[in-house]
N, C-alpha and C positions, 0 to 999 in steps of 0.2 A: 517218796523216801529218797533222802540223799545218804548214798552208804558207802560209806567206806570200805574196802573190801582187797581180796587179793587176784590177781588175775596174772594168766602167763606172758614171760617177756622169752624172745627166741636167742637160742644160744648155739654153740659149736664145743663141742668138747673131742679127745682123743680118746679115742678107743684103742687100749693096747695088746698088739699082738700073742696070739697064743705060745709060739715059739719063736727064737730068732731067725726063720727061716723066713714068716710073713712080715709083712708092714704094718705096723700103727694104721688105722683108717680116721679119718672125721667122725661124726656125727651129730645128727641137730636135736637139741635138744629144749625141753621150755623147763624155766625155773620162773617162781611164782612174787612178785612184788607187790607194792603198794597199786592199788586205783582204787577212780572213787565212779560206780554208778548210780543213774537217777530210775528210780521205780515211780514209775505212774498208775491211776489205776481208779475204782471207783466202789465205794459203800452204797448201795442201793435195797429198798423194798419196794415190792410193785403197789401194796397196800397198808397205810396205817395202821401198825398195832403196836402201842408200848409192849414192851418186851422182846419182841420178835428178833429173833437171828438176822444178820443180815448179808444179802448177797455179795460177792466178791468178785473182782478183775481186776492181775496188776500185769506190768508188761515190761519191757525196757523197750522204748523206742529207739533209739543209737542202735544199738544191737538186732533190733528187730526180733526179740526172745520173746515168749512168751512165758509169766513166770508163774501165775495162778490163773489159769482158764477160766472163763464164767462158770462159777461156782454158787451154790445156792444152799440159803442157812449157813454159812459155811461162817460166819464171823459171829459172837454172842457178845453182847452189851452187858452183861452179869457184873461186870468190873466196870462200870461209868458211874461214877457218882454227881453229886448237885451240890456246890457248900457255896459257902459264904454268906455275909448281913441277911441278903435278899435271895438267898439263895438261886441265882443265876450264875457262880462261878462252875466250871467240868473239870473234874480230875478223871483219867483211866486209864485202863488195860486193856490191850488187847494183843490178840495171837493172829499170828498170820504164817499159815502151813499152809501148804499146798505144791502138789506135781505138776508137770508138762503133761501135753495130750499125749505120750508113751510112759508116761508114769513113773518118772523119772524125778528124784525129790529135789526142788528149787528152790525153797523156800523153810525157813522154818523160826523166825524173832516174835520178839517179844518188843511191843512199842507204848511205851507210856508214854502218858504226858499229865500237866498241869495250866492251870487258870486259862481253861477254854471258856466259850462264853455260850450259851445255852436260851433260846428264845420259848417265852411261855407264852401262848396265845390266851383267844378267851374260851370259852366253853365248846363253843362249834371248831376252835382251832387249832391242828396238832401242835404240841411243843417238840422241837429236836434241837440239838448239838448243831449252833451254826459253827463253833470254828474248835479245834484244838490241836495242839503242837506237843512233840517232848523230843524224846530220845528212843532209839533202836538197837538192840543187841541179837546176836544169835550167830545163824548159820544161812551162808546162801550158796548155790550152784555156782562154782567158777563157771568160766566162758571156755572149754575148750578149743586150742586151735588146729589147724591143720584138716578141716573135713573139705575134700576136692572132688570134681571129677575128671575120670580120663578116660579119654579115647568120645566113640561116639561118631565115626567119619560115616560119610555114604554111601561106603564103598562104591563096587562098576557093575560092569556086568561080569567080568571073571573073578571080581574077589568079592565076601562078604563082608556088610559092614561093619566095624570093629564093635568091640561089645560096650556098654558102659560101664565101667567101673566107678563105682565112690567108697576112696577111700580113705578108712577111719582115721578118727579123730586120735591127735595127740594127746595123751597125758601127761601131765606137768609135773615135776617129781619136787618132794618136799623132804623135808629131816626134820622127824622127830627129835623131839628137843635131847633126849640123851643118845641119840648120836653125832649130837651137831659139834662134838670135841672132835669128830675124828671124819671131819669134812676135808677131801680132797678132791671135790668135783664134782658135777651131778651126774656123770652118768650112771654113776654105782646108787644114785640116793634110789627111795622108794618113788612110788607114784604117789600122788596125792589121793586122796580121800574127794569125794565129789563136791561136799558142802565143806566151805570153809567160814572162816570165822568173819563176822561184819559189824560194823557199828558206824550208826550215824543219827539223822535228823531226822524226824516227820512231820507233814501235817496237814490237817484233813479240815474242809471247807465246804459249807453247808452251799450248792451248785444251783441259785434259785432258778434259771435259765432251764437246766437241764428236769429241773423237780416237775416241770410246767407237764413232764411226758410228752410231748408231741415228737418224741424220737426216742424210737426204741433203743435198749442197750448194744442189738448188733451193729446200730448205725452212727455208737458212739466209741468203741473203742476197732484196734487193725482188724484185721480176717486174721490174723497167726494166735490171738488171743482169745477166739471164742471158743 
C-alpha cells in the first residue's frame, strides 16, 4: 500500500506568562502535515481451500513499525468476485484491521480494486487471484515523535548507576474543523486522535517464489512484525 497520510512536523510556539511578573517561555511542539507511507505485507494460507480466510502481515519498513502482526483468518475473500467474456477478470473488497503487539489500533481501510487477473488450473489445480490493484481509504496510526532514552551511565564505586528513563512520546495536536476559525497557534489546539485519515494505492501479486513454501512466514517478513 502506498498512503497517503498525515504525520507530525516539529514546531516552537510561546507560551504566555501567567502574570506580568513571569516570562513568556518556548515550547516544542508537533502539528500534523501531509506524508506519504509505503505498507508492505503478505496474503497467505498454509493450505488450499476456496473460501478460506486468509492469513495477514503488514509492516512499514522506513519506519521499522509494525502495523498488523501475523495474524491468522484475519482477511475474508467474501467480496472477490470473477467477471468478464471468460470469466478471468477480479474485482474486490477487502478490510484490513488490525493492532500492534500492545494492542494499540494501526490500522483500520478499506481497499478495493478492479480488472485483476485470476488463474484457473485444471482439475488437480488450485485456481487463485494472480494480481489486483485499486484504491485505499480509511484510518491509520500517525507515527508519533519524541520517544527517548535518558540517563543509563555506569556509575563507580561511590555513586549508583543512573536509572533509565524513556520518555513518552509526543502527541501531535490537530483542530477540529469548527475551531479552525479561531486558530492562533498550536499550543492551545487539542491532541490528535490516534488514527487519522489515509488514502492511497494497493496492490497485491500472486508470489510464485514464495507459494513453493520452502520458507516459512517467520523467515519472510522483520522480527518487529511477527
Amino acid at each position: 500500500m502506498n498512503l497517503k497520510t498525515l504525520g507530525p512536523k516539529k514546531a516552537s510556539c510561546t507560551v504566555k506568562a501567567d502574570s506580568p511578573c513571569e516570562d513568556d517561555t518556548k515550547d516544542v511542539v508537533y502539528y500534523l502535515d501531509n506524508v506519504t507511507r509505503k505498507i508492505t505485507g503478505y496474503l497467505w494460507v498454509c493450505e488450499y481451500e476456496c473460501g478460506k480466510d486468509f492469513n495477514v502481515v503488514l509492516w512499514d519498513s522506513k519506519n521499522k513499525k509494525v502495523i498488523i502482526p501475523v495474524s491468522y483468518d484475519a482477511v475474508a475473500f467474501d467480496e472477490v468476485y470473477v467477471y468478464g467474456k471468460k470469466a478471468t477478470k477480479v474485482a474486490g473488497t477487502l478490510q484490513f484491521a488490525g493492532a500492534d503487539l500492545e494492542g494499540n489500533d494501526t490500522i483500520e481501510v478499506t481497499a478495493s480494486g478492479l480488472n485483476g487477473k485470476m488463474v484457473r488450473g485444471s482439475e488437480d489445480t488450485d485456481c487463485y487471484v494472480k494480481s489486483l490493484s485499486g484504491y485505499v481509504a480509511g484510518k491509520l496510526a500517525y507515527l508519533k515523535p519524541g520517544s527517548r532514552t535518558i540517563g543509563g551511565s555506569k556509575g563507580s564505586l561511590c555513586e549508583e548507576p543512573e536509572e533509565v528513563v524513556v520518555c513518552d512520546e509526543y502527541i501531535a495536536k490537530i483542530l477540529p474543523l469548527c475551531d479552525a476559525c479561531c486558530f492562533e497557534g498550536w499550543c492551545d489546539a487539542e491532541d490528535a486522535e490516534d488514527m487519522l485519515p489515509t488514502v492511497g494505492t494497493w496492490k497485491m501479486k500472486y508470489n510464485k517464489k514464495m507459494s513453493k513454501g520452502t520458507k516459512s512466514i517467520s523467515a519472510l517478513v522483520p522480527s518487529y512484525a511477527l
